[in-house]
N, C-alpha and C positions, 0 to 999 in steps of 0.2 A: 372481501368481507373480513371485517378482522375475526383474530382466534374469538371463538365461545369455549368460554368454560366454566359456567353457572351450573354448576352441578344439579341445581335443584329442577333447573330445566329439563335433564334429562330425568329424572326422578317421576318429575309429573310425566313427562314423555312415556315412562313405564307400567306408573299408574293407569294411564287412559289405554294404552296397550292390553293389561288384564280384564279390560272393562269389555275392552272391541275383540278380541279373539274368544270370549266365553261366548258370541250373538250369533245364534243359528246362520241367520242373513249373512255376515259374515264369513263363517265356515264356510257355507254351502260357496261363496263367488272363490274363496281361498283355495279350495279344492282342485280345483280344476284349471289354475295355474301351475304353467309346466315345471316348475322348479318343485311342487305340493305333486305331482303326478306322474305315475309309473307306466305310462302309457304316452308317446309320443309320438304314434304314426296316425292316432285318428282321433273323433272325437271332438271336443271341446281345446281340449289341452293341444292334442296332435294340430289342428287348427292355428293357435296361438300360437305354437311352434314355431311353424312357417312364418309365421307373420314377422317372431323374434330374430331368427333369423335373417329374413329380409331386411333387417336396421329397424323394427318396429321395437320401441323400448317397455317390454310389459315385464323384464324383472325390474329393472332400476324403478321405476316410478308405477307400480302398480294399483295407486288408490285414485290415480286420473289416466285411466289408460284410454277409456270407453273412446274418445276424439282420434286416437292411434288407430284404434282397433277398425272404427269408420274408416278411416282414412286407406289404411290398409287394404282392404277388404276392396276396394276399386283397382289393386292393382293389379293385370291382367295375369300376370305369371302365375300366379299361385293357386294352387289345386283347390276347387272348392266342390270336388265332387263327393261322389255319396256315401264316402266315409264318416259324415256326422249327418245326423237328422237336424231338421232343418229348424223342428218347435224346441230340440234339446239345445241348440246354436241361441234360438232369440231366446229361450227361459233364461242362460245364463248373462246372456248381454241387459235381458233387464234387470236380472241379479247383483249386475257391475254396475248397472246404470244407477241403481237403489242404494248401494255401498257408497259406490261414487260421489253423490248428491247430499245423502246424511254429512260427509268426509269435507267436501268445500262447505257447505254451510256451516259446520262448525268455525273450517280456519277463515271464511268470510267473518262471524263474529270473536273470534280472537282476533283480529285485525281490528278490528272496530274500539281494541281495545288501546290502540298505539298513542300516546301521546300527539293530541291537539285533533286528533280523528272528526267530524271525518274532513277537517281543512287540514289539507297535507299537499303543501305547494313543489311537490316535487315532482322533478323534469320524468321521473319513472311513471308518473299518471297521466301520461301527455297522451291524447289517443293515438290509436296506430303502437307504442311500444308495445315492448315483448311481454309485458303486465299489462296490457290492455284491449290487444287484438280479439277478436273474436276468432281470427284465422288459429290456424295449428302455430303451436307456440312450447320453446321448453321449458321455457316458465311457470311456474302455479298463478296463473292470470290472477285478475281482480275483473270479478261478473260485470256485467254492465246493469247501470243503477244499484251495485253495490252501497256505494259512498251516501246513497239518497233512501236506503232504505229505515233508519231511525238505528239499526244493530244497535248501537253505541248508549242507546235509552234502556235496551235490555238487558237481565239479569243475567238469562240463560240464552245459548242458542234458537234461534226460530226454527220449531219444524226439524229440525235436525234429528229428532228418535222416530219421526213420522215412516220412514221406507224402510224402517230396520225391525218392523215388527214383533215391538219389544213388549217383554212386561214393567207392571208400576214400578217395578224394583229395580230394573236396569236402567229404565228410565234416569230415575235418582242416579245410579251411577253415574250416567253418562253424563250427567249432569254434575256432579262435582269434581268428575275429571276434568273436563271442559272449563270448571271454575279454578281448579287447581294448577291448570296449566296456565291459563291466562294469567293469574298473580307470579307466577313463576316467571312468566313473558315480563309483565309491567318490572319486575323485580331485575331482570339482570340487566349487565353490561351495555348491550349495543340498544336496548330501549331508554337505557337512563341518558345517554350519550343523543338519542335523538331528540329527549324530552328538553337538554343544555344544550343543541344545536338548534330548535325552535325559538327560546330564549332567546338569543344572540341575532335572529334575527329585525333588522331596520329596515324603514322603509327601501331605499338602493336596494338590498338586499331579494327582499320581494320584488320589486319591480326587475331586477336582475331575473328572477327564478321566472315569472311572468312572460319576461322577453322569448327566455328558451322555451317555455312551452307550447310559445306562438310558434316560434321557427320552428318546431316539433313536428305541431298540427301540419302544418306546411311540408315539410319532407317524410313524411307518414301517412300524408293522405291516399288515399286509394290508387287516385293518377298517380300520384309519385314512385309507389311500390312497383303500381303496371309495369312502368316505365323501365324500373330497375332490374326488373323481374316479373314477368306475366305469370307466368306456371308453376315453376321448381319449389315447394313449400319452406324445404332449409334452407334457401337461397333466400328466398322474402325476411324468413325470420332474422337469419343471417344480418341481413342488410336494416334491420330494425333496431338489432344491438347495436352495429357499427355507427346509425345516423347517432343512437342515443348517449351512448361514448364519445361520442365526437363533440356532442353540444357540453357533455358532465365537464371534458376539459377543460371547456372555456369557460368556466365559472371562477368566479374570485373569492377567497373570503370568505364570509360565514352563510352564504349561497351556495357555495361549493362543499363547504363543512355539512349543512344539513343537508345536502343531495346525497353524499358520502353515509352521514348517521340514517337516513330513510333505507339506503341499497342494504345495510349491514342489519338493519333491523329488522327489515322483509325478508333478507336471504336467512334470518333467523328462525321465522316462521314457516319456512319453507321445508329446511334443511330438518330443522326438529321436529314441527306438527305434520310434516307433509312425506319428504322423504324418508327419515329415519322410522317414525313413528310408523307409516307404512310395510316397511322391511320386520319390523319386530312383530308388525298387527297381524299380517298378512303371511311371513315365512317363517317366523320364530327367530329360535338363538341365529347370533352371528356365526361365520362359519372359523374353524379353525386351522389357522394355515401354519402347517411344519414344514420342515426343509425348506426355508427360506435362506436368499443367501442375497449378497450384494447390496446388503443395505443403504442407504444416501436418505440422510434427514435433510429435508430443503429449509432454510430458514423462511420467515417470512407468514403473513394470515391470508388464507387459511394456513395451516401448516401442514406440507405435504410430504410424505414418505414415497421412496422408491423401492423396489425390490425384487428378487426372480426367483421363480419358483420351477421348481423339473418335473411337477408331476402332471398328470393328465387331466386332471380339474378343469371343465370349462366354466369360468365365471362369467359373470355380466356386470356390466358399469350400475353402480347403486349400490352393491351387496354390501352386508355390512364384515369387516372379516376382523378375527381376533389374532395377532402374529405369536407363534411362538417364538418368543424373543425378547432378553431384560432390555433392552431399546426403546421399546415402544410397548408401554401397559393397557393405553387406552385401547378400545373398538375404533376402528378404522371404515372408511367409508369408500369402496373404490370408484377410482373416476375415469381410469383409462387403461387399457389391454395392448401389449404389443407380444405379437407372436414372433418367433423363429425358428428357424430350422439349422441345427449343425451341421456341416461335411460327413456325421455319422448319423443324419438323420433324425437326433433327438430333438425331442423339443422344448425348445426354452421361452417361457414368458415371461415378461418383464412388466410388474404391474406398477401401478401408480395410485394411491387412497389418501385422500383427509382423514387425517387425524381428530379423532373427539374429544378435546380435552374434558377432565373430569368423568368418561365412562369407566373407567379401569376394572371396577366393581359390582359395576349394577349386572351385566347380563350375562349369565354361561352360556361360551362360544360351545360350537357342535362341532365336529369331523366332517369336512366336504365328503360326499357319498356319490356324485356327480363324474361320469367321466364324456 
């Protein structure tokens, strides 16, 4: 994905933040995420715990966990005994279900708003991809009959204040956050870039894109997956990125250009209305990390910082973190944890974060409080 740095993006990103943490519905599903909760051996939270642990990812991506949570919840090891009630377990799962639902419907219709919508001949819509599956995916999918529902005719999101049991007034809000993000979308970089790689395409061109999505269909069909992988969920998914990198390479030209501008335009909606938007909705300020040492700026989009920290902070991939450091001004985004241990036993971590360009001002980071 190349760098973003449409400032305005994240601006509406913070607006529609103030709109979704003032909504009861919200609070109440917020609460009771371990990172929001001081109780971690029972309960709701204590529950989710385990789960987080297990590799189930409910900090990083928090406003589509509900398909995780499922998922989890079959797996045999984990204590599901009678340290939570069972109507307090489903009140909140339909709480998350209701957050959840408001949460894609909306970025269903900010998608809707992408340049040439909803004919978007890219190898990323092919069924079976990691944007398409119905299976467990870490993706922010695209629903099925998305494309065919009219979104694109509409002013405002459909349905979207419907589970969040709002009033007239929030309503409106929600609704011109929703309006003010989408213009903020149409408005930057990697949307204008897909609207000149749409442009640019010719007939070859299409029929190029056309081809790959056939041979798509074909090695993402169901047998095919079986085939690759019967059982293992990250293994399927795995191997869904791998067919769909393999066909993006072999494109030419301004096929290959708009396959390229579609990935960078998605990962935009994603990265903004989905994950970040999430962490600010859902946990508040970024968190702020001192005694950092070892810095290494990676060139290259995204743009990625390394760095190690000595204290006893346990983080999760997604958070959003502020460095104390003239190096790097913007909020950061982590994306990977590596732990060690000294010959004296200390412990050293060695993170790894995307950079946001253009945040440097918008959010005050907080103190990690977490050991």
């Amino acid at each position: 994905m190349r760098t973003m740095n449409d400032t305005s993006v994240w601006q509406a990103v913070t607006q529609q933040t103030d709109v979704w943490r003032a909504l009861p519905a919200v609070q109440e599903f917020a609460h009771q995420l371990p990172r929001n909760s001081s109780t971690l051996t029972s309960g709701v939270a204590g529950r989710l715990q385990q789960m987080q642990a297990a590799g189930a990812n409910i900090a990083g991506t928090p406003l589509r966990l509900t398909r995780e949570v499922h998922l989890f919840e079959q797996v045999p090891h984990l204590d599901r005994g009678a340290s939570i009630d069972p109507n307090q377990w489903s009140a909140w799962l339909q709480s998350a279900a209701n957050v959840e639902s408001a949460h894609r419907t909306t970025i269903a219709w900010l998608r809707s708003r992408m340049p040439g919508y909803p004919q978007l001949p890219a190898p990323q819509l092919a069924p079976g991809t990691a944007l398409t599956t119905t299976e467990y995916t870490r993706r922010l999918a695209w629903q099925p009959g998305e494309r065919a529902a009219g979104l694109q005719m509409k002013n405002l999101p459909p349905h979207a204040t419907r589970p969040l049991r709002v009033t007239s007034n929030q309503v409106r809000q929600l609704e011109e956050s929703a309006r003010s993000l989408a213009a903020a979308l149409q408005a930057s970089q990697p949307w204008q870039q897909l609207a000149a790689a749409r442009q640019t395409l010719d007939e070859k061109s299409r029929k190029e894109l056309s081809q790959t999505r056939a041979r798509l269909r074909q090695r993402l069909s169901d047998a095919a997956v079986d085939a690759h992988e019967a059982n293992r969920v990250l293994l399927r998914h795995d191997y869904r990125c791998t067919a769909l990198n393999e066909e993006i390479d072999q494109l030419t030209g301004p096929a290959r250009q708009f396959a390229n501008a579609f990935d960078a335009a998605d990962q935009l909606v994603e990265l903004a209305a989905s994950d970040v938007f999430g962490q600010l909705a859902l946990y508040g300020s970024p968190l702020f990390m001192q005694n950092v040492t070892d810095i290494d700026l990676e060139p290259g989009a995204p743009r990625l910082i390394h760095f190690t920290t000595h204290n006893d902070s346990w983080l999760n991939t997604g958070e959003l973190l502020q460095i104390d450091d003239p190096l790097v001004t913007d909020t950061c985004r982590l994306t990977a944890t590596t732990v060690s241990f000294s010959s004296g036993s200390a412990l050293t971590t060695r993170l790894t974060a995307q950079i946001l360009p253009g945040t440097a001002s918008l959010w005050q980071a907080a103190p990690p409080s977490r050991t």
